[in-house]
N, CA, C and O of each residue as an XYZ file, in Angstrom:
436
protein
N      89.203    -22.063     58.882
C      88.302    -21.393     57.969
C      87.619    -22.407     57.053
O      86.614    -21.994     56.475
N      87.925    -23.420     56.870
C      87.911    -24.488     56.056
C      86.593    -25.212     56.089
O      85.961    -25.615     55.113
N      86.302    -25.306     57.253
C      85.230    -26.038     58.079
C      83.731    -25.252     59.142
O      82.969    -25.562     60.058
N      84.150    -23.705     57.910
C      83.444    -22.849     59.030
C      81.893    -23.018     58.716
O      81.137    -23.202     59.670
N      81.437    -22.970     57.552
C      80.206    -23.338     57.454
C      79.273    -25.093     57.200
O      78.656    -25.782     56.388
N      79.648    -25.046     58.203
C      78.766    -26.198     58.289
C      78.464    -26.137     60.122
O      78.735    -25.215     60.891
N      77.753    -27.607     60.456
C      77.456    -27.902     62.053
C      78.529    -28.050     62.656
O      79.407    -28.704     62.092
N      78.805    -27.425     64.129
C      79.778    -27.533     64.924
C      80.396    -29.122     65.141
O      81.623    -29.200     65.071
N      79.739    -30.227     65.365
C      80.227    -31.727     65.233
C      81.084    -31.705     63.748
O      82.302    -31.883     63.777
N      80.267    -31.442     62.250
C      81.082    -31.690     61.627
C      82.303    -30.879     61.608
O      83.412    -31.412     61.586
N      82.182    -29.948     61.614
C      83.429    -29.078     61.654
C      84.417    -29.466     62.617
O      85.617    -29.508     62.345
N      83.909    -29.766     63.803
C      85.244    -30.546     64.304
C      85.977    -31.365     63.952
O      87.206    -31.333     64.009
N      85.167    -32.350     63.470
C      85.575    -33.727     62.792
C      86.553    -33.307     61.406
O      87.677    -33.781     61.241
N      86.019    -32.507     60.626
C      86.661    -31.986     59.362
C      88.298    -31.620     60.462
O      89.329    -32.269     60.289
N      88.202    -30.723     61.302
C      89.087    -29.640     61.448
C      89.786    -30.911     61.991
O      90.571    -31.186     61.084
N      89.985    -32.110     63.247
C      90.448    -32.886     63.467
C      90.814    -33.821     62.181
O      91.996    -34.152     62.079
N      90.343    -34.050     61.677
C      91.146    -34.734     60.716
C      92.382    -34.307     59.394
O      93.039    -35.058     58.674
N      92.335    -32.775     59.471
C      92.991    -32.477     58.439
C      94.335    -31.200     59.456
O      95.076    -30.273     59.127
N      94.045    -31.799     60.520
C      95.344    -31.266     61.419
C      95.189    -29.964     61.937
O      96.118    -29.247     62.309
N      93.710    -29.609     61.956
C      93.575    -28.283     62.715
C      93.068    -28.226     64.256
O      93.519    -29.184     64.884
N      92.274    -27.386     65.019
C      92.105    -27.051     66.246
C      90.904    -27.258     66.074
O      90.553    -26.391     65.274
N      89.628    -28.180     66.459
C      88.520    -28.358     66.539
C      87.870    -27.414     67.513
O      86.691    -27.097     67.357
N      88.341    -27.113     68.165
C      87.571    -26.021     69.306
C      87.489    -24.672     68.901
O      86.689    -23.813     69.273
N      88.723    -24.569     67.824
C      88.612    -23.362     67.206
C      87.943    -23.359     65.980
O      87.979    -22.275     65.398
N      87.256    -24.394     65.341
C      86.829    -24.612     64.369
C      85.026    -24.567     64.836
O      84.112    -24.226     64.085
N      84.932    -24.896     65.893
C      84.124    -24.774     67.321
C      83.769    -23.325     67.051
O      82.712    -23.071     66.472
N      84.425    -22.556     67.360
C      84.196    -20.906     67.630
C      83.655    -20.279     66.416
O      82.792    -19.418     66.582
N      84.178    -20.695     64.724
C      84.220    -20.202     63.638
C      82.725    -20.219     63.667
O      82.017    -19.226     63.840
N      82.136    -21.986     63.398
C      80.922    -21.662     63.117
C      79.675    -21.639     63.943
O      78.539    -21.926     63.566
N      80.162    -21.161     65.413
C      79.127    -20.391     66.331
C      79.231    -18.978     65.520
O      78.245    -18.579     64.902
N      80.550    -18.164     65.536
C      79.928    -16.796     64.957
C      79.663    -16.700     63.564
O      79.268    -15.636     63.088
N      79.861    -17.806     62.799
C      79.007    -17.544     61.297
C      77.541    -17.637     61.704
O      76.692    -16.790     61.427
N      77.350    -18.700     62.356
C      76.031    -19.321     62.506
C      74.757    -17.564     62.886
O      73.885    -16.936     62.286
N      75.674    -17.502     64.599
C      75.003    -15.984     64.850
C      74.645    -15.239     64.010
O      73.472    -14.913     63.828
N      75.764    -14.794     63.266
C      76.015    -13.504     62.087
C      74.733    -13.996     61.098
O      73.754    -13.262     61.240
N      74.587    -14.852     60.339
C      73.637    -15.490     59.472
C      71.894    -15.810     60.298
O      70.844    -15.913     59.663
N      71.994    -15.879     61.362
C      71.141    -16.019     62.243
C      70.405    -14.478     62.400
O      69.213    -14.220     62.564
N      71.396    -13.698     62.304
C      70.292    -12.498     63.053
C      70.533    -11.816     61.774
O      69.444    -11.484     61.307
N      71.936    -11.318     60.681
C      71.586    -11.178     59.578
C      71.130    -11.089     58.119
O      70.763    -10.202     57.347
N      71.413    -13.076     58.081
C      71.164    -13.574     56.669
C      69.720    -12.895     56.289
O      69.645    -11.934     55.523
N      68.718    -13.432     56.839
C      67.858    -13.140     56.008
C      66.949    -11.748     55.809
O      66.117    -11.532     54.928
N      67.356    -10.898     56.872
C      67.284     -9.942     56.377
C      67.414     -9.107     55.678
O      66.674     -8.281     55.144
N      69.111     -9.485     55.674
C      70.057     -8.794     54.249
C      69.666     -8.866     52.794
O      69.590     -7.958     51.966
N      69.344    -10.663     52.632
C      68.796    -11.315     51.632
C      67.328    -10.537     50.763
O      66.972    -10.330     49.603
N      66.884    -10.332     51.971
C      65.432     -9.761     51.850
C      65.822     -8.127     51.188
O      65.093     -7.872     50.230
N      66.716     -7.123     51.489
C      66.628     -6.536     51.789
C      67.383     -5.428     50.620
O      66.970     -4.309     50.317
N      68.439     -6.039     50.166
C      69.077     -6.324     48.846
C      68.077     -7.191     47.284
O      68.509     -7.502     46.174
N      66.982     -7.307     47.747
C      65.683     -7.482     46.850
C      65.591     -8.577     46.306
O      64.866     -8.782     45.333
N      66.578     -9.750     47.059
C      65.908    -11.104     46.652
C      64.687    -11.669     47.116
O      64.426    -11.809     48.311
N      64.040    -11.951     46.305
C      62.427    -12.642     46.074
C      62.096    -13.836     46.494
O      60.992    -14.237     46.860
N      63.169    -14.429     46.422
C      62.820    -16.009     46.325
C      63.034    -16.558     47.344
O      64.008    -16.200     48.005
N      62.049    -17.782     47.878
C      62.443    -17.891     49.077
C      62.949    -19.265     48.972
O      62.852    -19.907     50.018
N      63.497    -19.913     47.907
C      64.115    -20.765     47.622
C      65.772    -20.797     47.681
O      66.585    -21.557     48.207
N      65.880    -19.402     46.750
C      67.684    -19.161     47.133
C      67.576    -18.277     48.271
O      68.585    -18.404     48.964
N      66.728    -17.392     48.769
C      67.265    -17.005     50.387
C      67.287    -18.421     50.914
O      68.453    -18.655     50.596
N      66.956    -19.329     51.373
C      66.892    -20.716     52.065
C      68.355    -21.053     51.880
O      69.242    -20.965     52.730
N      68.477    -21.539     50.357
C      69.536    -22.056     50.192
C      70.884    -21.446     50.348
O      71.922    -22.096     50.473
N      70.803    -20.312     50.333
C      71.970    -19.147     50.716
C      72.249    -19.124     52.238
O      73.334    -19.410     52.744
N      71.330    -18.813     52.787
C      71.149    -18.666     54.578
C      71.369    -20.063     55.205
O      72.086    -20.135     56.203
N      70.878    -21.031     54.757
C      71.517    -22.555     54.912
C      73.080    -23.155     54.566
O      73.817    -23.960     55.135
N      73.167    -22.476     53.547
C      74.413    -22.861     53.250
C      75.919    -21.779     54.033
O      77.065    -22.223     54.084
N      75.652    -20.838     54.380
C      76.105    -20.200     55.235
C      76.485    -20.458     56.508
O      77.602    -20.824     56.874
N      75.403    -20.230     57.260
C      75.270    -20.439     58.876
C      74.022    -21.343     59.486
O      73.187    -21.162     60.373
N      74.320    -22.387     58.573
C      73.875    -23.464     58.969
C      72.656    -23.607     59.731
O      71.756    -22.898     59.279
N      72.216    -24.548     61.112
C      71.411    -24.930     61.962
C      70.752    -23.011     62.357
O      69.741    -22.476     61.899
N      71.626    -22.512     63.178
C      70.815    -21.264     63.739
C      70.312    -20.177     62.656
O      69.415    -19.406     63.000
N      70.930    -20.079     61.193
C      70.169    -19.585     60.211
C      69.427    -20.200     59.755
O      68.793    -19.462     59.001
N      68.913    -21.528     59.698
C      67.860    -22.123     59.218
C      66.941    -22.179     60.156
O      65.841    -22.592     59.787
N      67.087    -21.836     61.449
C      65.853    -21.586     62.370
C      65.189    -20.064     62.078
O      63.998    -19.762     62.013
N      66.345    -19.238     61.932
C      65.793    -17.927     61.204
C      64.899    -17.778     60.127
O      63.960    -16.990     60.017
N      65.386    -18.796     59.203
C      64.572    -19.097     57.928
C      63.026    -19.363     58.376
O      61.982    -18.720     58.276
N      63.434    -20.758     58.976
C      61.952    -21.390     58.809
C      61.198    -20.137     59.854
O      60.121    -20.106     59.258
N      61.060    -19.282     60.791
C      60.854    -18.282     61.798
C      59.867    -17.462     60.585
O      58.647    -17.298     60.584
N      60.962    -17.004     59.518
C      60.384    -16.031     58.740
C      59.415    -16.635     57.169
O      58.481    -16.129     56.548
N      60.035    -17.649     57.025
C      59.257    -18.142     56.116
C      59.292    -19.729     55.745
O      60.366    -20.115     55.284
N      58.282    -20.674     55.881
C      58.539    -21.709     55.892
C      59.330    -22.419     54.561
O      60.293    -23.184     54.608
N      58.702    -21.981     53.512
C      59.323    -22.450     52.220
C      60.777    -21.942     52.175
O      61.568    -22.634     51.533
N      61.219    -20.855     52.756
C      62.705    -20.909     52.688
C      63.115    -21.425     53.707
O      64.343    -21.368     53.647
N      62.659    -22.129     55.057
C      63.095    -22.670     56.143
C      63.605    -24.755     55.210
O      64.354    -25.722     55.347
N      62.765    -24.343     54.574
C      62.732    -26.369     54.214
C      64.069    -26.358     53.245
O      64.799    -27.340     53.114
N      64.310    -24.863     52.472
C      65.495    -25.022     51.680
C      66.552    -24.673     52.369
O      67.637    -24.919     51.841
N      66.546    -24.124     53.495
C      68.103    -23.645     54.258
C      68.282    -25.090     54.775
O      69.360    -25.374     55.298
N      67.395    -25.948     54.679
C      67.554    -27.864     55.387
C      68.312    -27.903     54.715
O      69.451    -27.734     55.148
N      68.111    -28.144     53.304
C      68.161    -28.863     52.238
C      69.234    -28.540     52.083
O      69.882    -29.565     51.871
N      70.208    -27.211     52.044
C      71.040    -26.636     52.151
C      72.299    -27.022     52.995
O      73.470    -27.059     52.617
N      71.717    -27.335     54.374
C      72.399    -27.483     55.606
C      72.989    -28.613     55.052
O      74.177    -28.541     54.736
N      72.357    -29.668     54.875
C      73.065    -31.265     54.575
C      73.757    -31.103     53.694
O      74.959    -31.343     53.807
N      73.370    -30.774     52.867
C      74.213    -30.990     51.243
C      75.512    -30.497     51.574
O      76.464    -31.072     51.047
N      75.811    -29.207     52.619
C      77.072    -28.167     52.678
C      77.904    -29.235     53.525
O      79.096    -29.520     53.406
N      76.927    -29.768     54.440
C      77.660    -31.115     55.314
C      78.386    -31.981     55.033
O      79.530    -32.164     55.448
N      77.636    -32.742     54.121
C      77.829    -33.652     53.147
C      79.232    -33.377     52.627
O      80.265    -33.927     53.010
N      79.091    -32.345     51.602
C      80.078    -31.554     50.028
C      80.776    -31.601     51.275
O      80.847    -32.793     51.572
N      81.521    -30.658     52.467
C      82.291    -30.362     53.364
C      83.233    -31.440     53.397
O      84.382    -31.328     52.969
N      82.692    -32.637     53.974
C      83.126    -33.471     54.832
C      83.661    -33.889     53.799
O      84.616    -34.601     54.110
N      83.508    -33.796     52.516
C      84.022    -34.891     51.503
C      85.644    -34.043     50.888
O      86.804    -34.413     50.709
N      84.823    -32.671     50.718
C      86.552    -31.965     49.817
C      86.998    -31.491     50.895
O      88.211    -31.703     50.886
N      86.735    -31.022     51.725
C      87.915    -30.432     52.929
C      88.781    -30.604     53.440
O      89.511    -29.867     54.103
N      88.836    -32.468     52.984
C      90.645    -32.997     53.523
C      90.918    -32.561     52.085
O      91.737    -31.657     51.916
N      90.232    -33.187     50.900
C      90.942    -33.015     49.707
C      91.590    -31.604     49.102
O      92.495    -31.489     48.275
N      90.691    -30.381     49.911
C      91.083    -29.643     49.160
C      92.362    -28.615     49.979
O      92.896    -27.551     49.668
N      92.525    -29.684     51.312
C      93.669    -29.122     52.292
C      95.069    -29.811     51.881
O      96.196    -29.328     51.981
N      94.688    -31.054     51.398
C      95.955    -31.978     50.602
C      96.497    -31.057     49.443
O      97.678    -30.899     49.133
N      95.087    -30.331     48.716
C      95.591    -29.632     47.566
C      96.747    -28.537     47.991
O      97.946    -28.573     47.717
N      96.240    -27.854     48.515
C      96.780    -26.269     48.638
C      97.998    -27.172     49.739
O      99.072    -26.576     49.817
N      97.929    -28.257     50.405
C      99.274    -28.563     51.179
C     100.159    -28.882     49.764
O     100.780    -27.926     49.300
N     100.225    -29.970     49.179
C     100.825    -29.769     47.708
C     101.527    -28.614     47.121
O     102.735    -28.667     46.891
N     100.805    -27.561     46.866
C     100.670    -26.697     46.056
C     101.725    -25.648     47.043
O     102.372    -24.892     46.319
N     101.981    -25.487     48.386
C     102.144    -24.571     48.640
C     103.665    -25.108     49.207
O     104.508    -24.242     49.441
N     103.926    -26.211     49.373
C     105.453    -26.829     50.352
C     105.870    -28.170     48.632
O     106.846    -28.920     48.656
């Protein structure tokens, strides 16, 4: 769950390094990706957000690559922020996701 929103490469890499199942980490964010793909931005839209700055950044930061093709599909200015989105979640991911698996390993044994 850890590694579900972001790109399938990183998520493996996350999920391999912090002792999980990359193939299953594989599966997570194909069906976020879908789910955000055919519903992010509709929902977004639909529930009466305006902006096509935080739909971008919401729908990007979600389900990644195949919701940001949705984005840019429906609107370009929120397509350039679900980018902008995509990396940064990549980025942030790759960085706390061992840290914050060390945490709760700590915390819980």
């Amino acid at each position: 769950v850890l590694p579900k929103s972001v790109t399938t490469p990183i998520a493996m890499a996350i999920a391999h390094n912090i002792g999980g199942v990359p193939s299953m980490a594989a599966v997570g964010v194909v069906v976020a990706g879908l789910q955000g793909s055919v519903f992010g931005y509709l929902i977004l839209k639909k529930i009466g957000l305006k902006h096509a700055e935080a739909i971008g950044l919401s729908v990007g930061a979600v389900s990644h690559a195949l919701g940001t093709v949705s984005c840019m599909q429906a609107d370009a200015k929120a397509g350039n922020y679900s980018s902008i989105s995509l990396v940064l979640c990549g980025i942030i991911s790759s960085i706390l996701a061992p840290l914050v698996f060390k945490l709760i390993y700590l915390v819980a044994y």
